[in-house]
C-alpha positions in Angstrom: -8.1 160.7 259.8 -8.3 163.9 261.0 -11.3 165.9 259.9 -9.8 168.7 258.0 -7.5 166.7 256.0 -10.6 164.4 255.1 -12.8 167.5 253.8 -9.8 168.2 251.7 -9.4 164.6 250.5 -13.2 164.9 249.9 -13.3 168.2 247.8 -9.9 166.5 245.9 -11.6 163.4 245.2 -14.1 165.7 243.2 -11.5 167.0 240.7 -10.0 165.7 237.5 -6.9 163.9 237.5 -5.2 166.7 236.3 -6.2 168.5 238.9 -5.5 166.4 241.4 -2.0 166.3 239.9 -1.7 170.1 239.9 -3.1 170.2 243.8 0.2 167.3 244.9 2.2 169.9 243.1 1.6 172.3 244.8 1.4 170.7 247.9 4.7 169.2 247.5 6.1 172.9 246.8 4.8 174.3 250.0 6.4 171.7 252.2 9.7 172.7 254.4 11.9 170.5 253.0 11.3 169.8 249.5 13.1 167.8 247.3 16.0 169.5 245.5 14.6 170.2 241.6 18.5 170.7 240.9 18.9 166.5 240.9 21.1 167.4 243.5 20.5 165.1 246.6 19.2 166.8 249.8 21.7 168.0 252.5 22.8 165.9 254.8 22.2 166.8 258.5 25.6 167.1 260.9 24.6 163.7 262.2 24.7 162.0 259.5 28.0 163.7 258.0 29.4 162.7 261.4 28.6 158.8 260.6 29.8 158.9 257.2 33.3 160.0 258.8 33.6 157.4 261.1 32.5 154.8 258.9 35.1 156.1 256.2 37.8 156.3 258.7 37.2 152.6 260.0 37.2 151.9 256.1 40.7 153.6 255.3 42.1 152.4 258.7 41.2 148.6 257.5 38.6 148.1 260.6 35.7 147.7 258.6 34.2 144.5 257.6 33.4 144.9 253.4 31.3 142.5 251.6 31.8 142.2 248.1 28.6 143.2 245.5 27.9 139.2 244.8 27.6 138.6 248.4 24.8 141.4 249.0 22.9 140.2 246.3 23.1 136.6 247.6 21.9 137.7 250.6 19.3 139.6 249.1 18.1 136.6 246.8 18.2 134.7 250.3 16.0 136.9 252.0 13.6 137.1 249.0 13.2 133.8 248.9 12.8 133.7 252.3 9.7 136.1 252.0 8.1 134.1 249.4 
């Protein structure tokens, strides 16, 4: 762990849990891409807005292989299981 952020964790580990909730907060805020606090979800980068119109294109041209909702959840019981 680098040294600085374990002096911080160290000087956080002294507070309340209040403040420790206060000090994420604001931690949170000062980062460069927060979270949207409009419920909005966050933008979507050209990438991936190129992906999503390819895949809907293949979908509307009748290219793309669909699975229906029971099937996912099969598989997703099956690989569950699977993990124990």
């Amino acid at each position: 762990m680098n040294p600085n952020v374990a002096n911080v964790l160290a000087a956080a580990e002294l507070l309340s849990a209040e403040e420790r909730r206060e000090l994420v907060d604001l931690l949170l805020g000062g980062l460069d891409d927060p979270a949207p606090a409009n419920g909005e979800p966050p933008a979507l980068s050209e990438a991936w807005r190129q992906e999503i119109a390819r895949r809907s294109a293949e979908y509307d041209a009748g290219q793309a292989e669909t699975v229906s909702w029971e099937e996912v959840q099969a598989r997703w019981q099956a690989r569950r299981s699977a993990d124990g």
